[in-house]
C-alpha positions as CSV (number, residue, x, y, z in Angstrom):
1,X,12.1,123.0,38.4
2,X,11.8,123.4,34.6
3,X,12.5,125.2,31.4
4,X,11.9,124.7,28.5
5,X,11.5,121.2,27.2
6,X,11.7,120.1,23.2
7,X,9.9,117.1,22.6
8,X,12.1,113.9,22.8
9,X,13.2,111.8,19.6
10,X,10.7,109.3,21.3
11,X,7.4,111.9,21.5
12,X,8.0,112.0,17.1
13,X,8.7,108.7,17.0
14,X,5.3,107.9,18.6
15,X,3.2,110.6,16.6
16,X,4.9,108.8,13.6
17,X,4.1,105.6,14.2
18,X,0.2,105.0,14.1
19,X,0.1,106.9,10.9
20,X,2.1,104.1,9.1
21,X,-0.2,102.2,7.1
22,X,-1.3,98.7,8.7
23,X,-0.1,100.1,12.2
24,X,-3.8,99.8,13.3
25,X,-3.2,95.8,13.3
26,X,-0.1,95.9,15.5
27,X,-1.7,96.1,19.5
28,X,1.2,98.1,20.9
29,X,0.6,100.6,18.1
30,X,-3.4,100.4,18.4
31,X,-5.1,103.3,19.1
32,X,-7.5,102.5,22.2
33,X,-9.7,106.0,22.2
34,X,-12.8,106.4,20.3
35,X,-13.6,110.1,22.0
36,X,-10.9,112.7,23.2
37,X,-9.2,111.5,27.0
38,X,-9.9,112.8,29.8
39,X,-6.0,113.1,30.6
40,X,-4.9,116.5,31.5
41,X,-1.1,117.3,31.4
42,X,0.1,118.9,34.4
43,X,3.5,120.5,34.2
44,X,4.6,122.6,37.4
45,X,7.2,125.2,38.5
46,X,8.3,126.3,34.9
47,X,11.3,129.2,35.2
48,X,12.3,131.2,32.0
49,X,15.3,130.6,30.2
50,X,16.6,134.1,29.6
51,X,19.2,132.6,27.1
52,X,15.6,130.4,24.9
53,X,13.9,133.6,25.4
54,X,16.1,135.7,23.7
55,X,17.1,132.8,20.6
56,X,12.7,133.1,20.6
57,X,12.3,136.5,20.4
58,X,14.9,136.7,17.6
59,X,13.5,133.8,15.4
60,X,10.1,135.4,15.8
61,X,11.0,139.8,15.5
62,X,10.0,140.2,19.0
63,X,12.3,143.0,21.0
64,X,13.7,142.1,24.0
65,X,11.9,142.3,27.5
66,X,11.5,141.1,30.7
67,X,8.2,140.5,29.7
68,X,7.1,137.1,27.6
69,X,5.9,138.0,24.2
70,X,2.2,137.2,23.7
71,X,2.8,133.2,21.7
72,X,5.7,132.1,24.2
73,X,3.9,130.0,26.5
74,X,2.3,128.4,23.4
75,X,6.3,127.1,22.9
76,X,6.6,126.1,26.4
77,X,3.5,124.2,26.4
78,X,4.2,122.3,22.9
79,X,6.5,119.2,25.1
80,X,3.2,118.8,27.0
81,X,0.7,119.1,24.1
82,X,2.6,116.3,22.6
83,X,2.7,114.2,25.5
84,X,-1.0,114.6,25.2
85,X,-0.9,114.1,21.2
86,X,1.2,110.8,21.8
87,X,-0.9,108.8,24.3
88,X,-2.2,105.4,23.3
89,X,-6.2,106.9,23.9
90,X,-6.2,110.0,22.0
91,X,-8.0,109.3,19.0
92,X,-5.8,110.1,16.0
93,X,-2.5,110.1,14.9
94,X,-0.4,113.3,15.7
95,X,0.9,113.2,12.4
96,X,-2.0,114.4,9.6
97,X,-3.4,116.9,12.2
98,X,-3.3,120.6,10.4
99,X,-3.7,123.6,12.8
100,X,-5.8,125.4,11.3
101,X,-6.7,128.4,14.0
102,X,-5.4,129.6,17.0
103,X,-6.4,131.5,20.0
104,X,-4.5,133.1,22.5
105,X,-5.7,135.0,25.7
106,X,-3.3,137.2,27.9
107,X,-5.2,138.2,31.3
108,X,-2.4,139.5,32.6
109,X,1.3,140.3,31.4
110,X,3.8,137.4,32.5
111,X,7.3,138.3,33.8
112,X,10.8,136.5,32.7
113,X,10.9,135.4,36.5
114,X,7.6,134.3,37.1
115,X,7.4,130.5,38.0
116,X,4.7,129.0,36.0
117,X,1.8,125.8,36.1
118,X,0.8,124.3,33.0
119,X,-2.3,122.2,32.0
120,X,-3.2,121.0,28.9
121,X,-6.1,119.1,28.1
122,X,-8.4,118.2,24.7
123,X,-11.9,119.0,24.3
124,X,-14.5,119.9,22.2
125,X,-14.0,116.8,19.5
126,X,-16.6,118.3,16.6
127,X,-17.6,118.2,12.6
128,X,-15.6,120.1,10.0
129,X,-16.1,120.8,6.5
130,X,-13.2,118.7,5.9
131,X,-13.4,116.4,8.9
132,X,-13.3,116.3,12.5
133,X,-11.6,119.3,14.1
134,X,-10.9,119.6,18.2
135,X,-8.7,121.9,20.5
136,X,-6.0,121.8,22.7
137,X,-6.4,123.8,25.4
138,X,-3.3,125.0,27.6
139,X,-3.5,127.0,31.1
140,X,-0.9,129.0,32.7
141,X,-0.8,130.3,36.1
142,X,2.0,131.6,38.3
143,X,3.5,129.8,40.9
144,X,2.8,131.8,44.2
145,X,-0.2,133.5,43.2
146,X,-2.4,133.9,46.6
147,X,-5.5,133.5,44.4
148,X,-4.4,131.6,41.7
149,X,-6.0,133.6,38.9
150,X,-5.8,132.1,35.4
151,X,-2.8,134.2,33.3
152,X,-2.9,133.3,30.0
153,X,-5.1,130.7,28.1
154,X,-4.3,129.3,24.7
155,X,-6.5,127.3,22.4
156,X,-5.0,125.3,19.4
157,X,-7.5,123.7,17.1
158,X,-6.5,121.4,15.3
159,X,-8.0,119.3,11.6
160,X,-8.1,116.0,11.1
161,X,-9.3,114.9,7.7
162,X,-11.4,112.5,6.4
163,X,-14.2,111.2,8.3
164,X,-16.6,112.6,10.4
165,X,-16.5,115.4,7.9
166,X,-20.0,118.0,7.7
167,X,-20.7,120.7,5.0
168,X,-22.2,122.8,8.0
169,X,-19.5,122.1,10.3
170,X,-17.8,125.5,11.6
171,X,-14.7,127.2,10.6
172,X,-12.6,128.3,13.4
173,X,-11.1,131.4,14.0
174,X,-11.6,134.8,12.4
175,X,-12.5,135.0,8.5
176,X,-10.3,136.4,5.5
177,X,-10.3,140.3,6.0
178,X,-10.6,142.9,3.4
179,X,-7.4,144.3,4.0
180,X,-4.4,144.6,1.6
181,X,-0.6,144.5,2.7
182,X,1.2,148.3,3.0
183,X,4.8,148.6,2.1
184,X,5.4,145.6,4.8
185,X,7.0,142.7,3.1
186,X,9.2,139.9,4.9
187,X,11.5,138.0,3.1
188,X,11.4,134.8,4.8
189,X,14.5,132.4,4.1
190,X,14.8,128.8,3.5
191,X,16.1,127.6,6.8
192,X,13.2,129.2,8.6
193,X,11.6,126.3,9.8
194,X,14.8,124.8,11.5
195,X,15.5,128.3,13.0
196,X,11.9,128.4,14.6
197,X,12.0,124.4,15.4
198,X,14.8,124.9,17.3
199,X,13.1,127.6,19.4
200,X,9.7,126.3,19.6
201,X,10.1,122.0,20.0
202,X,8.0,121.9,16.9
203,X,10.2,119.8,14.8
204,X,7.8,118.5,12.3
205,X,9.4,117.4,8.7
206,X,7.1,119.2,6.4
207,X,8.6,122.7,8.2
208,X,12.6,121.4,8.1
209,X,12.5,119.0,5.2
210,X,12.1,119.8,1.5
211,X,11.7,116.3,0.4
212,X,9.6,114.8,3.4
213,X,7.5,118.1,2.5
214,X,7.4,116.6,-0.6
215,X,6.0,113.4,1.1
216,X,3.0,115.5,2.3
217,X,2.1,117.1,-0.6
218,X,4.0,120.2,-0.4
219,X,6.4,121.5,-3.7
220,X,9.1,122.5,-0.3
221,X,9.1,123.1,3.3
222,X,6.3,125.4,4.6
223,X,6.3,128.0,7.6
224,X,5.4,127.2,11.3
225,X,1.6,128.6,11.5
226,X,2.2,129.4,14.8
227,X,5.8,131.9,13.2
228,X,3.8,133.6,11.3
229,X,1.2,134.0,14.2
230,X,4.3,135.3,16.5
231,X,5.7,137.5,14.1
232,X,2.4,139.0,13.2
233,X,1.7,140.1,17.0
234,X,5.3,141.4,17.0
235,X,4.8,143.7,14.3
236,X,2.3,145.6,16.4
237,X,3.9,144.6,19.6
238,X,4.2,148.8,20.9
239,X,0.4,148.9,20.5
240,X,-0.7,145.7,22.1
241,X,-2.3,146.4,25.7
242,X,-1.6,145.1,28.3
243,X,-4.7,142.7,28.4
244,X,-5.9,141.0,25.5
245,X,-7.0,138.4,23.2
246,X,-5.7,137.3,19.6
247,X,-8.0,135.1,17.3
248,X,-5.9,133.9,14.5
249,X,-7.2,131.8,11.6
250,X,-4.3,130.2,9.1
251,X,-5.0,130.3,5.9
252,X,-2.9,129.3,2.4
253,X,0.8,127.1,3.6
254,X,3.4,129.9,3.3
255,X,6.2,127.7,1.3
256,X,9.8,128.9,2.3
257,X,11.8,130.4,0.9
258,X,9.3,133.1,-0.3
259,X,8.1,136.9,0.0
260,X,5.3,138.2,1.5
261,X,3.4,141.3,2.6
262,X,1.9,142.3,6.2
263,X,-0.9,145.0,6.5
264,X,-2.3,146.2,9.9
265,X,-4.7,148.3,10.8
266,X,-7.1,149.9,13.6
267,X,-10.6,147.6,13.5
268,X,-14.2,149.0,13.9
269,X,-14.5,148.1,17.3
270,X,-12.4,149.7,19.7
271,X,-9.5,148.8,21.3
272,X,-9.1,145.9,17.9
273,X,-6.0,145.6,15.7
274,X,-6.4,143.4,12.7
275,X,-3.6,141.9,10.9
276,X,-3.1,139.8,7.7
277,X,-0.5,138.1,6.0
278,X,-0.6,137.9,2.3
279,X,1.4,136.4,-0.5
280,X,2.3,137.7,-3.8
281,X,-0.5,135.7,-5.3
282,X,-2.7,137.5,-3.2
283,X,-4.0,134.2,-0.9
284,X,-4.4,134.8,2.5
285,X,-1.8,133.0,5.1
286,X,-2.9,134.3,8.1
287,X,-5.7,136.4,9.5
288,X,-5.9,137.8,13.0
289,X,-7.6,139.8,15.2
290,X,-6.4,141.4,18.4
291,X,-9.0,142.5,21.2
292,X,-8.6,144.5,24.2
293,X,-9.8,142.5,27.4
């Protein structure tokens, strides 16, 4: 039986590594994969954590249910995404990859004592604009389920830059919307990032540390992408139904602390929401779409 698992010092130390310059010429740090693996992570009988559940849905402006909020199996998968990340034959190093759009499918609501299977595997290695861009791709189903029906699906593409790169390559996710932020505005504070990496595993520097932010090219520590995704769907959390899907492109780095707007509203289509993040500046953070299934 598990819970939820962080990453271990161990998983960051080996995303760290192979980005070091030279570590290409050291064998143990060499990476041996030239197309994604074929490896798929396999973590089984997953029980909820009332007490991580509730720190989550704090973190992220979720109310509290016995039902899991739309992103949480994203968090409970991240330990196995890593794992994935991590291995001597995937192609890159963890650290450089932006995630730069995210998809999330719920076929069906998932209770706070369901028992869970996860698989998460990487696929679909093609161009970008800006390089070469593929996605992680994580499958939950519940334990004792007589047909073993998929229950939620989430797809994490990821950027890396640099080569491979192709003008026509696609963008991934939704595009900006013409939609400008109501009264909404969310004051986000400077300790954000080590409130949601302590809920979600993703302890990354450039979201906890001003000055390895600074490392990266960032003036201070940015958002999660995948916060801003959460705290999006929680804004409109009383409309969502019960069956859905949420495209989500990210957009501009949302740099902490900082203020910015939310605007929602009902989309052409029905049964679609469509929400945006916006700073004061007026760039786009996050765009996303939510679709009845």
């Amino acid at each position: 039986m598990a819970s939820f698992q962080s990453p271990s010092p161990v998983d960051y130390v080996r995303a760290a590594l192979p980005a070091l310059p030279g570590a290409g010429l050291v064998p143990v740090l060499r990476r041996s994969g030239r197309g994604l693996p074929e490896q798929v992570v396999r973590v089984e009988d997953v029980q909820i954590d009332p007490e991580h559940l509730a720190a989550y849905d704090e973190v992220c402006g979720f109310g509290l249910s016995d039902s899991l909020p739309g992103t949480y199996p994203h968090v409970l998968s991240f330990a196995a995404q890593m794992r994935l990340l991590t291995s001597r034959d995937f192609p890159f190093p963890a650290v450089g990859m932006v995630h730069v759009a995210n998809t999330i499918t719920v076929h069906r609501p998932l209770g706070i004592h369901d028992r869970l299977t996860l698989t998460v595997n990487a696929t679909n290695l093609r161009p970008h604009p800006r390089g070469q861009q593929l996605d992680l791709v994580t499958h939950v189903t519940v334990d004792g389920d007589p047909d073993s029906e998929l229950a939620w699906e989430g797809v994490s593409t990821y950027l890396r830059r640099g080569s491979g790169a192709d003008p026509s390559g696609e963008r991934p996710g939704p595009e900006p919307l013409d939609i400008s932020p109501g009264p909404a505005q969310w004051r986000l504070p400077a300790d954000l990032g080590r409130r949601y990496a302590a809920v979600s595993g993703d302890r990354n520097p450039i979201h906890i540390n001003p000055l390895l932010a600074r490392a990266f090219g960032f003036p201070r520590a940015i958002a999660h992408g995948m916060w801003t995704a959460a705290r999006a769907l929680a804004a409109i959390q009383p409309r969502l139904p019960r069956r859905y899907r949420y495209d989500v492109a990210f957009g501009a780095p949302i740099l902490l602390p900082s203020t910015v707007g939310f605007a929602a509203r009902a989309g052409e289509a029905p049964g679609r929401a469509e929400v945006a993040v916006v700073g004061r500046s007026g760039r786009t953070h996050l765009t996303g779409i939510v679709d009845e299934l």
